[in-house]
The first five atom37 places (N, CA, C, CB, O) and aatype in JSON, in Angstrom:
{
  "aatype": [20, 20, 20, 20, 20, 20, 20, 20, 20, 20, 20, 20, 20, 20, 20, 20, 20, 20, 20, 20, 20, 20, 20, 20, 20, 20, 20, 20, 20, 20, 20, 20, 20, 20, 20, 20, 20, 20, 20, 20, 20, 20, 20, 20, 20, 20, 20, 20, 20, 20, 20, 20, 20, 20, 20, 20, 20, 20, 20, 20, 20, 20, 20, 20, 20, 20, 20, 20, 20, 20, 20, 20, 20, 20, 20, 20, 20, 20, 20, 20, 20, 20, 20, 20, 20, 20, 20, 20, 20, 20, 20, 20, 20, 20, 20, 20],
  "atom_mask": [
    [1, 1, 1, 1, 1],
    [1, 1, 1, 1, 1],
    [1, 1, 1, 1, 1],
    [1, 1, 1, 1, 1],
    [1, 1, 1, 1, 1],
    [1, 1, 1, 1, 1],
    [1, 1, 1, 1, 1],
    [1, 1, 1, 1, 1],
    [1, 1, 1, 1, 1],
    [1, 1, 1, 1, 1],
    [1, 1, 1, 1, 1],
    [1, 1, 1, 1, 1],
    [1, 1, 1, 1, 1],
    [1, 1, 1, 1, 1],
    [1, 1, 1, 1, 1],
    [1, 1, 1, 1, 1],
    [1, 1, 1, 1, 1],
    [1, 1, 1, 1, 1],
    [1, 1, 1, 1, 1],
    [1, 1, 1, 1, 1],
    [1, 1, 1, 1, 1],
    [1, 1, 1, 1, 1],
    [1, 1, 1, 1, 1],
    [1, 1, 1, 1, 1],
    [1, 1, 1, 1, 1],
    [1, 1, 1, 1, 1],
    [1, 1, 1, 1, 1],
    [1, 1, 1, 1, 1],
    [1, 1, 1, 1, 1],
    [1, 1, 1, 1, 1],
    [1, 1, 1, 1, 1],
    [1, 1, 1, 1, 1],
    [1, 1, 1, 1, 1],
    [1, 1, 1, 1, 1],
    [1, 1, 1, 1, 1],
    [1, 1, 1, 1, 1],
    [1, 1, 1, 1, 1],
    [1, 1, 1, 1, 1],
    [1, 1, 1, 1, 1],
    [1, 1, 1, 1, 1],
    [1, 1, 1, 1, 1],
    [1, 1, 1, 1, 1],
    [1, 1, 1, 1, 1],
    [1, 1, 1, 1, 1],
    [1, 1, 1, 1, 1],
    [1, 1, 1, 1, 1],
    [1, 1, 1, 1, 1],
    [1, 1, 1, 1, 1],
    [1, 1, 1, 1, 1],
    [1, 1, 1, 1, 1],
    [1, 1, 1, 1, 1],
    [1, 1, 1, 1, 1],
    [1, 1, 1, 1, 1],
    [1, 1, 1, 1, 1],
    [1, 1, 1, 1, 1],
    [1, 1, 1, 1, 1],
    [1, 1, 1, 1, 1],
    [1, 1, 1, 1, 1],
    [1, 1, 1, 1, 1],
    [1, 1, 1, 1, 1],
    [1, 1, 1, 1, 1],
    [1, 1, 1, 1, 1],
    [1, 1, 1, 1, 1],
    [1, 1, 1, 1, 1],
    [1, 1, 1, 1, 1],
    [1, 1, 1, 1, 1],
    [1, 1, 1, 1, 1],
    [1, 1, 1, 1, 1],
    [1, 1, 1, 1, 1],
    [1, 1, 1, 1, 1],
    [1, 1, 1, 1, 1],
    [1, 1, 1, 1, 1],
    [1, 1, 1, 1, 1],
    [1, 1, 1, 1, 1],
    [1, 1, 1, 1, 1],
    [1, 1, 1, 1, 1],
    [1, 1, 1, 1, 1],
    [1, 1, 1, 1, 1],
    [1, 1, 1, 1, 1],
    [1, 1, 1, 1, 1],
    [1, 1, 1, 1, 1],
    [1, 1, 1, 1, 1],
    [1, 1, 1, 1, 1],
    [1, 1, 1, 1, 1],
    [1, 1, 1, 1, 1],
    [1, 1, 1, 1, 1],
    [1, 1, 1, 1, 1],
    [1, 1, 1, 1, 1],
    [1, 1, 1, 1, 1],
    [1, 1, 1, 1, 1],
    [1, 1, 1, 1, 1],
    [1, 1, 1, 1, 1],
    [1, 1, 1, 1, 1],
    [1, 1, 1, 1, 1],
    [1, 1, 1, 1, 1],
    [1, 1, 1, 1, 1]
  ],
  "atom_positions": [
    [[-65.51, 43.21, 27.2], [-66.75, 42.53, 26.94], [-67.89, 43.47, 27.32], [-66.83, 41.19, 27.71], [-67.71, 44.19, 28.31]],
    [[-68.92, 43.54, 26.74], [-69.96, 44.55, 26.71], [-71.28, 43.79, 26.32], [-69.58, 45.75, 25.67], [-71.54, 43.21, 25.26]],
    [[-72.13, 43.94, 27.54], [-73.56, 43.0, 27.34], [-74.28, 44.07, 27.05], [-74.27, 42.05, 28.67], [-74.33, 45.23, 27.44]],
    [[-74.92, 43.3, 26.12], [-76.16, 44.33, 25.24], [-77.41, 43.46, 25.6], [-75.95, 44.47, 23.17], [-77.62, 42.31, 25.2]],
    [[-78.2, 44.2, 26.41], [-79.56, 43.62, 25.82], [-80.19, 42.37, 24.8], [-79.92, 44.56, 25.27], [-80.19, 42.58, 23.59]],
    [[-80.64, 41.3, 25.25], [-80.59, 40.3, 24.0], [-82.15, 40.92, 23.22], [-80.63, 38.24, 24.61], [-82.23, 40.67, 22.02]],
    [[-83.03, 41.5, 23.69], [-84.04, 41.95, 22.97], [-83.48, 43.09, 21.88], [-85.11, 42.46, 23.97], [-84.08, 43.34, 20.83]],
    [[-82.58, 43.55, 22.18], [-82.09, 44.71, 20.93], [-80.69, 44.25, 19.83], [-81.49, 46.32, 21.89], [-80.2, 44.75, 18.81]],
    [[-80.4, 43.04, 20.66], [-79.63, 42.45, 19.7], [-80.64, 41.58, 18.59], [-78.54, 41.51, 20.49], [-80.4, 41.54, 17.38]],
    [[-81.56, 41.05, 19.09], [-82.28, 40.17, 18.04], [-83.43, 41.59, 17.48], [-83.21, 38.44, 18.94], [-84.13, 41.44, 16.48]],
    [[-83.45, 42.3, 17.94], [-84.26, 43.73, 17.22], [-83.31, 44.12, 15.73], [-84.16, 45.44, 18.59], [-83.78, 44.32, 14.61]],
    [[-81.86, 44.16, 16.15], [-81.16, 44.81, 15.19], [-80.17, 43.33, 14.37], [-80.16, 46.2, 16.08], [-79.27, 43.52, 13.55]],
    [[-80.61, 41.98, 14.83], [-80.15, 40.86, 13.88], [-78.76, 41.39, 14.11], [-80.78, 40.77, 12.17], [-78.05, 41.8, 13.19]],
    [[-78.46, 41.36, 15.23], [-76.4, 41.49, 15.28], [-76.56, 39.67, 15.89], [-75.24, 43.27, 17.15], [-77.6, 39.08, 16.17]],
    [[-75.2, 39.16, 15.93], [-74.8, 37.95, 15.98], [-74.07, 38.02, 17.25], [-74.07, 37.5, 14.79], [-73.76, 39.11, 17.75]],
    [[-73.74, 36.73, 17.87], [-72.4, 36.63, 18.77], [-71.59, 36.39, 18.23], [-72.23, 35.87, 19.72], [-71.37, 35.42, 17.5]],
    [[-70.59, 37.8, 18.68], [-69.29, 37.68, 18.1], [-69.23, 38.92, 17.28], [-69.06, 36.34, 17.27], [-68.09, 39.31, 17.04]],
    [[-70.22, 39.65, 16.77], [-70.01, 40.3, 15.84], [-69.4, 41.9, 16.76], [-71.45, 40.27, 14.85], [-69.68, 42.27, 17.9]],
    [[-68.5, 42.55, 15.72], [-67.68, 43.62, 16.23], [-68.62, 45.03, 16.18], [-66.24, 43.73, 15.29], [-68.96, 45.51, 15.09]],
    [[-68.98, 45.61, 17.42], [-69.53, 46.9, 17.51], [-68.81, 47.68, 18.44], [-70.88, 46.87, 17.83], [-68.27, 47.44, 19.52]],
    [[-68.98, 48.83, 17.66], [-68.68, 50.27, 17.98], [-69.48, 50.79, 19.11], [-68.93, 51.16, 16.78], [-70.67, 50.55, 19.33]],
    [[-68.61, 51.57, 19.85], [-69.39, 52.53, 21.28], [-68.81, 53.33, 21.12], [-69.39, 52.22, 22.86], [-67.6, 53.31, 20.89]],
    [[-69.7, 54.5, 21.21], [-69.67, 56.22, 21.01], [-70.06, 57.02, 21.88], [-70.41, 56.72, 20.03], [-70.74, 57.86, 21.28]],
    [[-69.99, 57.39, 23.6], [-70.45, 58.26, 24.1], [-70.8, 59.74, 23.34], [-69.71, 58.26, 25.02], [-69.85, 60.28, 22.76]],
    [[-71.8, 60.26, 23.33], [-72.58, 61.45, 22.69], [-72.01, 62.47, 23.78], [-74.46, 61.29, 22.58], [-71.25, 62.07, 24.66]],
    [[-72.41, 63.74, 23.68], [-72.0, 64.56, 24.56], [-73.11, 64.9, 25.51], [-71.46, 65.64, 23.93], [-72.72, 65.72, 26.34]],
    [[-74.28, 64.58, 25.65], [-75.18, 64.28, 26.05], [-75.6, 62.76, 26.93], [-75.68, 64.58, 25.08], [-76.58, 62.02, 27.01]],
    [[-74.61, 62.79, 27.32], [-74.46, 61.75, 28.1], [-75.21, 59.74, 26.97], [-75.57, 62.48, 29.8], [-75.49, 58.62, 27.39]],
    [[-75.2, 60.14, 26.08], [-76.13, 59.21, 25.4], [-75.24, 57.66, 24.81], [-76.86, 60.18, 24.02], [-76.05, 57.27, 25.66]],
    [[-74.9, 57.15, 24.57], [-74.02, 55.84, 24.04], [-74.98, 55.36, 23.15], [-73.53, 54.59, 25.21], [-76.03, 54.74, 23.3]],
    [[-74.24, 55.9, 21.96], [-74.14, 55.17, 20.12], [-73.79, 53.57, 20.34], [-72.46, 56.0, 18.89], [-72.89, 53.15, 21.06]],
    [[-74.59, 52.87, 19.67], [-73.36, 51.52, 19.62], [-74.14, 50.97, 17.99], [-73.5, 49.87, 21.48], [-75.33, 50.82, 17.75]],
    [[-73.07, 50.8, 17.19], [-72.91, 50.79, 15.5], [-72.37, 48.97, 15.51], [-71.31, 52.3, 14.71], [-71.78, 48.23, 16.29]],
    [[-72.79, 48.9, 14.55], [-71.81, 47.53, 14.16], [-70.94, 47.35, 13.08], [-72.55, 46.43, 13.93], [-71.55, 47.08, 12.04]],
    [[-69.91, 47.4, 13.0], [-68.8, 47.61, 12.61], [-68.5, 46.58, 11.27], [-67.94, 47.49, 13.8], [-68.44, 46.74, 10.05]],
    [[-68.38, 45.57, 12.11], [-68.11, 44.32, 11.08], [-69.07, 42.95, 11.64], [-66.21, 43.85, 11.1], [-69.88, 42.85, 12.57]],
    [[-68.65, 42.13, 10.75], [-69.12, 40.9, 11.23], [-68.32, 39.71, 12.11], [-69.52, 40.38, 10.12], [-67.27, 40.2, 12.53]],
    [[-68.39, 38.91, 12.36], [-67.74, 37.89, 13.36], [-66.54, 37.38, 12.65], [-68.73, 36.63, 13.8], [-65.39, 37.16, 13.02]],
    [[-67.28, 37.22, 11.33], [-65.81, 36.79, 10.7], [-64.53, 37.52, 10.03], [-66.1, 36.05, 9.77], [-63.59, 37.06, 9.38]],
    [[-64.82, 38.65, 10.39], [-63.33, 39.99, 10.64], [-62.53, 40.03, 11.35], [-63.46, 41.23, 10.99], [-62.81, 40.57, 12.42]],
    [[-61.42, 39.62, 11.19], [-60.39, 40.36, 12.4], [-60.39, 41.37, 12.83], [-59.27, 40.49, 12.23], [-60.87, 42.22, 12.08]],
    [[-59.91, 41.89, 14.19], [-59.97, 42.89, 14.69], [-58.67, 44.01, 14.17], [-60.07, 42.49, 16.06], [-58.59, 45.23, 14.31]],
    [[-57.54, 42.84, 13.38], [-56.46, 43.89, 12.97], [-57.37, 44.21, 11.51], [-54.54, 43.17, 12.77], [-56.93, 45.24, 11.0]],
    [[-58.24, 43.75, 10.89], [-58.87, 44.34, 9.56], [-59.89, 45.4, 9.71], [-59.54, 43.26, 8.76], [-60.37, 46.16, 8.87]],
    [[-60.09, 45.27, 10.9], [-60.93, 46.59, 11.46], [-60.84, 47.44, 11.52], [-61.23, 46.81, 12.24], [-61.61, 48.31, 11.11]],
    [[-59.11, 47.65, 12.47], [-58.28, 48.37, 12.74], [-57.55, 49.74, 11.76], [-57.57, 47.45, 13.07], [-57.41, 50.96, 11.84]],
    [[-57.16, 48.39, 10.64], [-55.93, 49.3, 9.76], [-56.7, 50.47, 8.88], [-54.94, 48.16, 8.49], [-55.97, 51.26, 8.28]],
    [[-57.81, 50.59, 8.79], [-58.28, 51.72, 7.84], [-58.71, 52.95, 8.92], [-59.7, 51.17, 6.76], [-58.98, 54.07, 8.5]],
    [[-58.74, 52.67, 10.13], [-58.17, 53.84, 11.28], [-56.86, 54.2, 11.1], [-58.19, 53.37, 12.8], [-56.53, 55.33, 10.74]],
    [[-55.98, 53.16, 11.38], [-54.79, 53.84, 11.49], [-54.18, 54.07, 10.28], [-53.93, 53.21, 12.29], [-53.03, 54.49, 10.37]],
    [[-54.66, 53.92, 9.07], [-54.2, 54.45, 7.45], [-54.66, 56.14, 7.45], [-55.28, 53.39, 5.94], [-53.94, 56.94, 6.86]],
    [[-55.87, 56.59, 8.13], [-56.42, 57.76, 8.2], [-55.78, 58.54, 9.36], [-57.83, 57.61, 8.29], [-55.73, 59.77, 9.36]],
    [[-55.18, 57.58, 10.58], [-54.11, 58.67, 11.23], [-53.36, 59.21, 11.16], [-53.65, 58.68, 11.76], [-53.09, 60.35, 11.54]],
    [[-52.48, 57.85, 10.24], [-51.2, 58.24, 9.66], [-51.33, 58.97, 8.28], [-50.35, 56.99, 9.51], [-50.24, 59.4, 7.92]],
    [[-52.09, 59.15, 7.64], [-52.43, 60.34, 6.92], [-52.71, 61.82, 7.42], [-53.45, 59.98, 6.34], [-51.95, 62.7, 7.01]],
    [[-53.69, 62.14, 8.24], [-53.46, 62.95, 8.53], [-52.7, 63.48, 9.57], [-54.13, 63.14, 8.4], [-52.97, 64.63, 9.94]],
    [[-51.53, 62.67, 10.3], [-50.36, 63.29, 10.72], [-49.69, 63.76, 9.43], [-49.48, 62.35, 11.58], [-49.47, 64.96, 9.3]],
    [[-49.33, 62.91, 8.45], [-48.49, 63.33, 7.38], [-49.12, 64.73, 6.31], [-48.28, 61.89, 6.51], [-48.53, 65.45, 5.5]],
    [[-49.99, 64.69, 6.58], [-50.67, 65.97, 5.88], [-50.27, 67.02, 7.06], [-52.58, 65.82, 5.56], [-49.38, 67.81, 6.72]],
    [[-50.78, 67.19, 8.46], [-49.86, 68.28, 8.59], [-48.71, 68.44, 9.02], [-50.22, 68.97, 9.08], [-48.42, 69.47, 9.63]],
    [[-47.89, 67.55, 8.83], [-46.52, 67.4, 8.86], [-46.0, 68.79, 7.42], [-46.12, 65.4, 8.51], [-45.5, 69.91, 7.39]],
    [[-46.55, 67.74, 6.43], [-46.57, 68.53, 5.1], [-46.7, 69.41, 4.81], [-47.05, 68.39, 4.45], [-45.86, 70.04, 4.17]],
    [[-48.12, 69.96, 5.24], [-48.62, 71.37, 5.45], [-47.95, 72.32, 6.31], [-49.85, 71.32, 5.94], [-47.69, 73.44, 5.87]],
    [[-47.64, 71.98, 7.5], [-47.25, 72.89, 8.2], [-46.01, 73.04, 9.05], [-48.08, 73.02, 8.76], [-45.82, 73.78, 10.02]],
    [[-44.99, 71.91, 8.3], [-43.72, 71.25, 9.32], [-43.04, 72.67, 9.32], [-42.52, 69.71, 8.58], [-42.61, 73.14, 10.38]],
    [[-42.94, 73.29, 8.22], [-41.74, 74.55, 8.41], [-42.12, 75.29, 9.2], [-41.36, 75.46, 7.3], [-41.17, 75.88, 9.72]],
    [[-43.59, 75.74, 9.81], [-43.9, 76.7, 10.88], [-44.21, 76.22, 12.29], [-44.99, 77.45, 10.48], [-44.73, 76.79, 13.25]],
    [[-43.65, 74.8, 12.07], [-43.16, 74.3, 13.67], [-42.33, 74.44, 14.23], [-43.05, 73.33, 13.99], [-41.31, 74.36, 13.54]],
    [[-42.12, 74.69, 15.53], [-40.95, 74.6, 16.6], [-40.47, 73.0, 16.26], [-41.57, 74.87, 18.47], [-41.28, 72.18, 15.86]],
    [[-38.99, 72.67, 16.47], [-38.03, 71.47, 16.51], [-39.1, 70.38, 17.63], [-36.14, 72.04, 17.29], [-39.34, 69.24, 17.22]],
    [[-39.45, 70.66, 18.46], [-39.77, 70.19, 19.2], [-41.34, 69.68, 18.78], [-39.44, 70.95, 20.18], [-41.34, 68.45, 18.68]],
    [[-42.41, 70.17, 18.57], [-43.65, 70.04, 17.6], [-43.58, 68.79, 16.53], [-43.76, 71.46, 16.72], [-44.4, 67.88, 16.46]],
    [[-42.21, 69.01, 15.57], [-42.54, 68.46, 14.61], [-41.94, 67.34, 15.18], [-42.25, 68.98, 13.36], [-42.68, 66.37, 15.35]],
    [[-40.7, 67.23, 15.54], [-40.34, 65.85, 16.27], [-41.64, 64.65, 16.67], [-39.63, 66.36, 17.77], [-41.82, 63.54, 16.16]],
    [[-42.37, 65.31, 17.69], [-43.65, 64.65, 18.31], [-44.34, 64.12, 17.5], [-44.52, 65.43, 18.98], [-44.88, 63.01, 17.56]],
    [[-44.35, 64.91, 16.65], [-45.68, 64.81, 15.65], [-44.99, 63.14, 14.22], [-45.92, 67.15, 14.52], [-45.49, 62.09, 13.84]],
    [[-44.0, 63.7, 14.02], [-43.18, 62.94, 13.41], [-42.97, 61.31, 14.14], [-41.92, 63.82, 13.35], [-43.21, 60.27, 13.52]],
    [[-42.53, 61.36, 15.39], [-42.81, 60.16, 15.83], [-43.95, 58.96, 16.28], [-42.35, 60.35, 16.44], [-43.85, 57.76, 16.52]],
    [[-45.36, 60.2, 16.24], [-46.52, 60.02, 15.93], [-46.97, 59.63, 14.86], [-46.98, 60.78, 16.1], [-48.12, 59.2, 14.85]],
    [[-46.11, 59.64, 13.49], [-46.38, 59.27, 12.36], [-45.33, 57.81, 11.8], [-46.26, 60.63, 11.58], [-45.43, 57.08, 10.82]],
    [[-44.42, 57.85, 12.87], [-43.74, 56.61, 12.74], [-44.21, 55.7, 13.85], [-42.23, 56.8, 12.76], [-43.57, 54.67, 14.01]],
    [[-45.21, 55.95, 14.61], [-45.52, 54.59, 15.41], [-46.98, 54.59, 14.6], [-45.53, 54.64, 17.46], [-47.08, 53.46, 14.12]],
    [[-47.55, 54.96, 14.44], [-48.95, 55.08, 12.95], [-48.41, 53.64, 12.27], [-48.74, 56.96, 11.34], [-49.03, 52.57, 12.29]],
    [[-47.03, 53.9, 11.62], [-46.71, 53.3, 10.37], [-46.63, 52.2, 11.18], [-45.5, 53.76, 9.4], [-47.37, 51.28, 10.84]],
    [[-45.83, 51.98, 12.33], [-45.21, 50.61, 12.85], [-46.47, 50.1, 12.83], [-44.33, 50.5, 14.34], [-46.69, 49.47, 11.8]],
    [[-47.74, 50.15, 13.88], [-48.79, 49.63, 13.78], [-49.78, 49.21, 13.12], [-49.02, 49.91, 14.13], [-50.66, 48.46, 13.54]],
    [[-49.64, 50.01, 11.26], [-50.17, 49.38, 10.31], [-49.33, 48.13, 9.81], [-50.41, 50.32, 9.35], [-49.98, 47.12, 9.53]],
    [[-48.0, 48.08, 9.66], [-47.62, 47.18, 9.38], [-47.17, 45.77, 10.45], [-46.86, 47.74, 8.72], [-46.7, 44.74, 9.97]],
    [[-47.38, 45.93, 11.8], [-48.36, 45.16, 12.19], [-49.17, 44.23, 11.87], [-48.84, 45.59, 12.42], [-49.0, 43.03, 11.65]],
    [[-50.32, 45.09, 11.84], [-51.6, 45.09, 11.27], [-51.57, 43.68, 10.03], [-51.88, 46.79, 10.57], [-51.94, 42.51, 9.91]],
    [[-50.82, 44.81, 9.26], [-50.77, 44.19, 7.55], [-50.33, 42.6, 7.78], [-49.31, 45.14, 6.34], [-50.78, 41.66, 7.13]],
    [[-49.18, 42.48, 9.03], [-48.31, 41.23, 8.89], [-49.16, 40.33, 9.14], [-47.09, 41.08, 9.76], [-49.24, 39.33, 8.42]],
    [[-50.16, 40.56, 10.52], [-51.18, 39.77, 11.3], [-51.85, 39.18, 10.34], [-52.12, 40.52, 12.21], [-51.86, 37.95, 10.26]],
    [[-52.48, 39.95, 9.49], [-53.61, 39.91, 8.64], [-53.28, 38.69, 7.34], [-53.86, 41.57, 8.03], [-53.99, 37.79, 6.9]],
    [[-52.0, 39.09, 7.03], [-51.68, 38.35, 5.52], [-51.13, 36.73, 6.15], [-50.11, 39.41, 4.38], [-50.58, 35.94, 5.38]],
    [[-51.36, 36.39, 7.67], [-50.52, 35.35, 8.4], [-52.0, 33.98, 7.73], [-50.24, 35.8, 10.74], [-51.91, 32.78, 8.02]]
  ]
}
């Protein structure tokens, strides 16, 4: 749970309930975005992160599995099968 200011919530018309993003800057600074609205699930939020993880594990799986050590691609590979487990998850939550 994360209290925001109610003067910058009614500045920027966000709602209660509605889903925002926090971004520490490298500059010590905190982004905060709004993501979705209240009436989103948090697994519909979710799955187009983990569709872009599990993509690009599988891209360099693809790209570069033959110039991995056994050990590398393993990791990386099981990194791309818990990706998958958690989109479909996701997918099951969502279509319930």
């Amino acid at each position: 749970m994360l209290n925001i200011p109610k003067r910058l919530v009614e500045k920027l018309r966000w709602e209660m309930g509605d889903n925002i993003s926090v971004v520490e800057k490298n500059n010590g600074i905190i982004e905060l975005q709004k993501v979705a609205d209240k009436t989103i699930t948090k697994d519909e939020i979710v799955l187009p992160a983990l569709q872009g993880e599990a993509g690009n594990t599988f891209a360099s799986l693809y790209v570069g599995g033959q110039n991995m050590d056994p050990a590398t691609f393993s990791n990386r590979l099981s990194g791309l099968t818990r990706a998958l487990a958690r989109m479909r998850k996701n997918r099951q939550r969502i279509q319930k």
